[in-house]
C-alpha positions, -999 to +999 in steps of 0.1 A: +052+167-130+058+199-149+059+225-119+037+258-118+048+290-112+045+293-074+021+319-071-004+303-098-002+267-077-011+289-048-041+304-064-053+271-079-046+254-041-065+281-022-095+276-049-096+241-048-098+245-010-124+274-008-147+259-041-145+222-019-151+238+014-180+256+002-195+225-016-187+206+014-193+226+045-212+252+035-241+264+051-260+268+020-293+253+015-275+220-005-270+218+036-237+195+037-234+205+069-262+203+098-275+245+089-244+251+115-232+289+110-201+284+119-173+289+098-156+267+076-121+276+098-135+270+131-152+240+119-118+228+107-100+233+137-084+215+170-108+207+194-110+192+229-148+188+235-163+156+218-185+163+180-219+174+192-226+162+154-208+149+125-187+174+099-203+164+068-238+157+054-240+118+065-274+094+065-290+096+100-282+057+106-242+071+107-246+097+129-240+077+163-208+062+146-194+094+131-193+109+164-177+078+182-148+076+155-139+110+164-134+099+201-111+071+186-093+097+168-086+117+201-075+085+217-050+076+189-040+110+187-034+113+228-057+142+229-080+125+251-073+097+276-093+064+273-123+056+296-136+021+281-128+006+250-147+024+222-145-001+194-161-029+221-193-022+201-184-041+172-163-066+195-130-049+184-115-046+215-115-077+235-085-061+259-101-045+286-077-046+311-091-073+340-064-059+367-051-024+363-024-032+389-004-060+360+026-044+351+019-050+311-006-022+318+013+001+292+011-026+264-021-036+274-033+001+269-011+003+235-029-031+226-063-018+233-055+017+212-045-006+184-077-024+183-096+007+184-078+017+153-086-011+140-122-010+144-119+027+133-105+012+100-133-017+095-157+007+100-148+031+071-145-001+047-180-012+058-193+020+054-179+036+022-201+066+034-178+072+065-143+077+051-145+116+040-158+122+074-128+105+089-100+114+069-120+150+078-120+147+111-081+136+115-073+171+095-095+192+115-076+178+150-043+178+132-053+222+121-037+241+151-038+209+176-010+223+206+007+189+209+037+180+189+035+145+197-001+147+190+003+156+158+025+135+150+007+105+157-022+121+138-003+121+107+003+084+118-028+075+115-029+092+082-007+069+070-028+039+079-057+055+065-040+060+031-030+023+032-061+011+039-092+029+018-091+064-008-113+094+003-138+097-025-131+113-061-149+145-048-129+149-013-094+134-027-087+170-044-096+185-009-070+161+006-045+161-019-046+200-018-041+199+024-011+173+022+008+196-006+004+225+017+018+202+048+051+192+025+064+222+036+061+222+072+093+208+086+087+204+122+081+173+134+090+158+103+055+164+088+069+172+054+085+137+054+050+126+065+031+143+044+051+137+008+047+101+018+008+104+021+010+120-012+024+092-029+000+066-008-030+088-020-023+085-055-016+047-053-050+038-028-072+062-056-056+039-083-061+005-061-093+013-039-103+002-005-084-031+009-103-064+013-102-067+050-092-042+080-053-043+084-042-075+113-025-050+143+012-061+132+002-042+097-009-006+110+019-004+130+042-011+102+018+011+079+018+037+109+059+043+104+063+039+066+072+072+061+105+066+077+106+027+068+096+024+030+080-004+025+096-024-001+061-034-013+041-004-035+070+012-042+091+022-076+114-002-084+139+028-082+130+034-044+136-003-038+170-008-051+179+023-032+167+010+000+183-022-005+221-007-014+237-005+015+228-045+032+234-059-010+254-037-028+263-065-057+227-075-065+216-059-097+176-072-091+159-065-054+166-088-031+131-103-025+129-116-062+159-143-054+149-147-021+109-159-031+125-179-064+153-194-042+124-205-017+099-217-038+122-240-056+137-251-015+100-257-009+096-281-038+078-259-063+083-277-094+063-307-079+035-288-065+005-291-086-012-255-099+018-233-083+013-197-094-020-203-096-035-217-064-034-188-036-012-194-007-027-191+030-037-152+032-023-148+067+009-166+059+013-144+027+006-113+050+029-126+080+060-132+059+054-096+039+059-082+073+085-104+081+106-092+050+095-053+053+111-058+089+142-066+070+144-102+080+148-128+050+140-162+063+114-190+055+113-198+094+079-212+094+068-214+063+066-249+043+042-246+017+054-229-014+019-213-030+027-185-002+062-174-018+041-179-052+015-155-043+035-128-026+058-131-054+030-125-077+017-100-053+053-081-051+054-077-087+014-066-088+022-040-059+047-022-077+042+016-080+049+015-119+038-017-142+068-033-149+065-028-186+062+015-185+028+028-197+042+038-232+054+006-244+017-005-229+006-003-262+034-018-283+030-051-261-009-052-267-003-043-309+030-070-316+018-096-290+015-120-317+053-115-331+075-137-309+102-114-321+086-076-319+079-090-285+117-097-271+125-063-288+103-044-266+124-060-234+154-044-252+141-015-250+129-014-214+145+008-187+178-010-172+161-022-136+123-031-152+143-052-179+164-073-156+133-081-133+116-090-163+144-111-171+145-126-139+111-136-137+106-150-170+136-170-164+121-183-135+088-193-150+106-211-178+120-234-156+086-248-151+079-253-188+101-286-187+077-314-196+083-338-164+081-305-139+044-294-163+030-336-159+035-325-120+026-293-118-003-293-148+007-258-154+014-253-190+028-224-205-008-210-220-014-217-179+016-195-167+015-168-188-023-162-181-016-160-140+017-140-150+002-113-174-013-092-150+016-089-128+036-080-151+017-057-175-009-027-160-038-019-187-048+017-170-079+023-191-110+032-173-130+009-194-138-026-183-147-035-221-109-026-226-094-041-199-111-073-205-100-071-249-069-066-237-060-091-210-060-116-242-032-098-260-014-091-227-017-133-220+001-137-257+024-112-251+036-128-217+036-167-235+056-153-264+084-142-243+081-176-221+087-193-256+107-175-270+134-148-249+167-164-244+168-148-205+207-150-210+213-133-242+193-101-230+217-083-209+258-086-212+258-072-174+234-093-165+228-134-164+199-143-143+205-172-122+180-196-096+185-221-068+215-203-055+202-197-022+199-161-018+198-155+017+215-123+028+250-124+046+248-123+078+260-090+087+231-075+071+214-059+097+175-058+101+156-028+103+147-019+141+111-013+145+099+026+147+087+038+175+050+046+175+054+074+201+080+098+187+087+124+162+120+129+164+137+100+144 
C-alpha cells in the first residue's frame, strides 16, 4: 500500500478513532452506551472489578451474557482467577475438577480455560450481535493492563478471535485503526502480534465468521500463529519462505506433493466422486493441524476424499487467488480460447504458475478413461469442483459471481484439455507418485507455549 505521510496517517488514525468512539460510546442521545458519563478513555481502560453493564448498545436479552464474557476474558487473560467454570451454562465446560488434590490439576485448569474460550467463541458466532462488544472488551483490558504476561495472552486471544469471526463493517475501522497503532509497540512482542492480526483482520472481513467454534487443538494453534505461520491462509510467498530451510530443493510447497502423493497411496483414482465428495470434517481439521505442527504423515488416515478436500481447501485458503486479481479478467473474457487460456499461465508470477502447473497436472491424471468409468468424474466434473480453488471472483455482486463461475468452469476445463503441464516451465517438470515425504532430518515445529512472551 502506498504509505502516507506520517503525520497525515496520524490525523486520519486519531479521527477514525475519535469520529468511531463518539458514534460508538458516546453519551449522546443516539445512547450507544447505557447514558453512562464517563469518558470514552476510562471506559476504554484496564479494569479489575467485573462490567456492571455491557460497553456497547446491545438488546436487553444479551446483557447477562455480555457481562459473563468479560469474566472469561479476565480468566484467559490471568487477570482474574477462576471460581467455577463460566461457560458451564451452555455445557462448555464439562471439566470441573472432581478432586483438587490430582496432580493433573494444572492441565486440568488449562483444560477448563480452554473450554471457556471456547464457549466465549460459540457464543459470538451464535450471536452476531456480541462480537464488537468482545473484540471491545479484549482492547479495553489489553489499554494500560499492568501485567506483561497478561497482555500477552490478551493479544492471544486476539488472534483466535481474528481466526474465528470479523468485527462488523462499522467497528472493523475502529479495530483496524487500534492494531496499526500497536505495530509499533515492541515490548512483549506485540508488534509481531499485532501486524499478524492485521493481516487476519483483512482475510476474516473477506471470508466471514467460521462454520463451527474452533475444536481446543485449533485455538491453541490459532493462539500462537503469530510466531508459527500457519501454512494455511497465507501468501504463497510466506509459504515457500517458511518451508526453505526443512526443503530447500522443492520449487512448489511441500503440502501440494505430500496431499497428491497421498491421495494417489490411498487409491484415489478408484474412488468414485473424488474431489467432489467432502472428506470427514474432523479428519480434514485433524490432519491440517497435524501438518501446521510440521509433521507430514498419513498415520491414520485411509480414506482419500480427506487429502482431496484439504487439498481443495489449501488451495481455497490461500491469501491471494492463485490466478492474481488482474488477469481475473482475462480468464473470465478468453475462457473459450484453449489457447489465450494457456497463455495467461505464461504469464503468471513464477510460484502461482508452477502450483498451477502442479495441480492441473494432477487433475489430468484422472481424465484417463478407465480411472473416469471408476471414478465418474469427467473433466466438465473436475473442472467445475476445481474452478473456485483456483480462481477468486472478488465482486460484491452475487448476480456476478454466479455469471461468472460459468466462464471460470471453462477456463479451468480448457487448460485440463489442453496445457501440456511439461512444456510450461524449462525449470520446472511437475511430477506425482513419488512419495514426497520429507527427509527425515526435517525437524517438526515444537509447540508454542501458551504462557509466555518471550520467544
Amino acid at each position: 500500500y502506498p504509505v502516507l505521510p506520517q503525520d497525515l496517517s496520524s490525523d486520519i488514525q486519531q479521527f477514525a478513532e475519535t469520529y468511531f468512539a463518539k458514534q460508538y460510546f458516546s453519551t449522546h442521545r443516539t445512547g450507544f452506551l447505557f447514558k453512562r458519563k464517563v469518558p470514552v478513555e476510562q471506559l476504554m481502560s484496564w479494569q479489575k472489578p467485573l462490567l456492571s453493564s455491557p460497553l456497547l448498545m446491545l438488546n436487553k436479552s444479551l446483557h447477562k451474557d455480555a457481562l459473563k464474557l468479560f469474566k472469561v476474558i479476565q480468566h484467559v487473560m490471568g487477570d482474574r482467577e477462576r471460581d467455577r467454570p463460566v461457560g458451564s451454562r451452555a455445557g462448555a465446560d464439562t471439566h470441573a475438577p472432581h478432586n483438587a488434590s490430582t496432580p493433573s490439576l494444572v492441565s486440568g485448569s488449562s483444560a477448563a480455560l480452554l473450554e471457556e474460550e471456547r464457549w466465549l467463541l460459540s457464543e459470538g458466532l451464535a450471536h452476531g450481535e456480541l462480537r464488537d462488544e468482545i473484540y471491545c472488551q479484549v482492547m479495553k483490558q489489553l489499554t494500560g493492563n499492568p501485567n506483561t504476561e497478561s497482555i500477552f495472552k490478551g493479544w492471544q486471544l486476539l488472534c483466535v478471535l481474528l481466526a474465528t469471526f470479523p468485527p462488523s463493517k462499522d467497528f472493523e475501522t475502529y479495530l483496524r485503526s487500534y492494531l496499526q497503532q500497536a505495530t509499533s509497540h515492541h515490548e512483549g512482542r506485540t508488534d509481531v502480534m499485532a501486524k499478524y492480526c492485521l493481516r487476519r483482520l483483512a482475510y476474516v472481513s473477506r471470508k466471514g465468521p467460521r462454520g463451527k467454534p474452533p475444536t481446543v487443538a485449533e485455538i491453541e494453534t490459532a493462539s500462537d500463529a503469530a510466531f508459527h505461520p500457519s501454512i494455511f491462509g497465507e501468501s504463497l510467498d510466506a509459504v515457500y519462505r517458511l518451508q526453505e530451510r526443512s526443503y530447500p530443493h522443492m520449487k512448489i510447497p511441500i503440502i501440494l506433493p505430500f496431499l497428491a502423493d497421498g491421495i494417489l497411496a490411498l487409491g484415489g483414482t478408484k474412488t468414485e466422486g473424488i474431489f467432489r465428495v467432502p472428506g470427514d470434517g474432523d479428519a480434514v481439521s485433524d490432519l491440517k493441524l497435524r501438518i501446521d505442527k510440521g509433521y507430514y504423515s498419513l498415520d491414520g488416515v485411509d480414506d482419500p476424499h480427506v487429502l482431496a478436500s484439504l487439498m481443495k481447501l489449501w488451495l481455497r485458503e490461500l491469501c491471494d487467488p492463485l490466478v492474481p486479481d488482474e488477469l481475473y479478467n482475462d480468464c473470465v473474457s478468453s475462457s473459450k480460447d484453449p489457447d489465450a487460456c494457456v497463455q495467461i499461465i505464461h504469464r503468471l508470477p513464477t510460484i502461482n504458475r508452477r502450483v498451477v502447473l502442479f495441480a492441473v497436472s494432477f487433475l489430468q491424471l484422472f481424465l484417463d478413461e478407465k480411472i473416469q468409468a471408476v471414478t465418474k468424474m469427467t473433466s466438465a466434473n473436475l473442472a467445475l469442483v476445481m474452478a473456485p480453488n483456483l480462481l477468486r471472483c472478488n465482486s460484491e455482486s452475487m448476480a456476478v459471481v454466479f455469471t461468472n463461475a460459468q466462464y471460470e468452469q471453462t477456463f479451468v476445463h480448457s487448460l485440463l484439455l489442453h496445457l501440456q503441464c511439461n512444456a510450461v516451465d524449462p525449470d520446472y517438470i511437475p511430477s506425482h507418485g513419488q512419495g514426497a515425504l520429507p527427509p527425515s532430518n526435517a525437524a517438526p515445529r515444537g509447540s508454542q507455549s501458551r504462557r509466555h512472551p518471550h520467544h
